[in-house]
KOLTI-114905 format. One record per residue (C-alpha): y, x, z; residue in three letters. Coordinates in nm, 2 decimals. Example, Ala and Ser with C-alpha at 12.3 -4.5 7.8 and 13.67 -1.06 7.14 Angstrom:
2
-0.45_1.23_0.78_ALA;
-0.11_1.37_0.71_SER;
//
This chain:
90
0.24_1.16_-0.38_UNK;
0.56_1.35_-0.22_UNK;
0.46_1.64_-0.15_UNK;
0.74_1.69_0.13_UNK;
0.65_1.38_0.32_UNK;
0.31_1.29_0.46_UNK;
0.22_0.93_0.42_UNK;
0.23_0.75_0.72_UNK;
0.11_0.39_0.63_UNK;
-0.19_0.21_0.47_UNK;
-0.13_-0.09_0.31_UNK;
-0.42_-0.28_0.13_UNK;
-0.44_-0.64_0.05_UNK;
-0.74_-0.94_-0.08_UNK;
-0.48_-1.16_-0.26_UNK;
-0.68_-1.46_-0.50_UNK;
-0.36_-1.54_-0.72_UNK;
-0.38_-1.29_-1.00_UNK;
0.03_-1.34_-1.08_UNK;
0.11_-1.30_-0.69_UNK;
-0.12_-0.98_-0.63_UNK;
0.06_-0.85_-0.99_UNK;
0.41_-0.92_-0.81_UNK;
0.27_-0.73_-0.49_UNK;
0.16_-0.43_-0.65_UNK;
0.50_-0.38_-0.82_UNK;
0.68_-0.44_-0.49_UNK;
0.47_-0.20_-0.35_UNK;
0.54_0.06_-0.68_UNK;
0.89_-0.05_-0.62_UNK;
0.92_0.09_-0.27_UNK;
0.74_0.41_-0.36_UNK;
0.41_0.35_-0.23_UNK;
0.13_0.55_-0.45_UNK;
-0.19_0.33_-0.57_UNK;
-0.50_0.50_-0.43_UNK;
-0.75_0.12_-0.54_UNK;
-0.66_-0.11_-0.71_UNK;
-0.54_-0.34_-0.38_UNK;
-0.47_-0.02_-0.19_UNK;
-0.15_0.18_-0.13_UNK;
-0.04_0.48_0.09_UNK;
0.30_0.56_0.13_UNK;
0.55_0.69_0.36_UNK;
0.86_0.47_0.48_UNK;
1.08_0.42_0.73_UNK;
0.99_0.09_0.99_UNK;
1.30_-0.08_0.87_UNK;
1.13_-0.04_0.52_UNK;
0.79_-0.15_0.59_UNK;
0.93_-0.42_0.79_UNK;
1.12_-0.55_0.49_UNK;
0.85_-0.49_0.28_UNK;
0.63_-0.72_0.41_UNK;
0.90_-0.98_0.45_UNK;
0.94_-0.94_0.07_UNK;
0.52_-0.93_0.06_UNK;
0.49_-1.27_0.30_UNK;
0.81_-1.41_0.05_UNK;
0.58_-1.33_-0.28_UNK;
0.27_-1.45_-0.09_UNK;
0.43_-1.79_-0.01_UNK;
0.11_-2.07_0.08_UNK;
-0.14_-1.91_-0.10_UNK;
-0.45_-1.76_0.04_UNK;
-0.43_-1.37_0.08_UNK;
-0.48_-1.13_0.38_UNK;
-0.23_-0.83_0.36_UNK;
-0.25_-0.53_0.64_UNK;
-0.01_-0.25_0.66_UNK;
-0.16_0.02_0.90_UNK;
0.05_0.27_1.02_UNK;
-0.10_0.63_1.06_UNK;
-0.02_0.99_1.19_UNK;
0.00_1.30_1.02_UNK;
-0.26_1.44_1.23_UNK;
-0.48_1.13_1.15_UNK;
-0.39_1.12_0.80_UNK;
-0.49_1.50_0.74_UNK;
-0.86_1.44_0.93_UNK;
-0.92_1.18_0.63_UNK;
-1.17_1.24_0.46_UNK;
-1.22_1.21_0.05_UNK;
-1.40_1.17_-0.22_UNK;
-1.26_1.14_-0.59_UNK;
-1.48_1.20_-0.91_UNK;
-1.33_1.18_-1.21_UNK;
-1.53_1.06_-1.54_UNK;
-1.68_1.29_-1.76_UNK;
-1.51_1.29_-2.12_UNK;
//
């Protein structure tokens, strides 16, 4: 993650279609979101950006089943979070 720029969105998704939830990962990737699960993303873009990427999201998406929610967030809100992350044990 940039370390000069707080993220200021969420974006996770429950996609069925293995090839479609691929193609949303790497448009995700592709606008510079960092992968924190495997159907979870933070970021930080501009609202013209997160408004084209979910046109580009509902584009990929098409008729198929899937639920995809982009939640924006603050920096204070974003530095309350709270984490856990344990590596495995070589």
């Amino acid at each position: 993650m940039s370390a000069e720029k707080i993220p200021n969105l969420i974006l996770v998704y429950d996609i069925v279609d293995d090839r479609k939830r691929a193609k949303i990962a790497d448009a995700c990737l592709d606008y510079g979101l960092d992968r924190i699960q495997f159907s979870a993303f933070v970021g930080w873009l501009v609202p013209s950006q997160q408004q084209e990427l979910m046109v580009k999201i509902k584009r990929i998406l098409g008729k198929s089943p899937g639920n995809v929610q982009l939640v924006p967030i603050c920096a204070n809100d974003w530095n309350k979070r709270k984490v856990i992350d344990q590596k495995e044990k070589d």
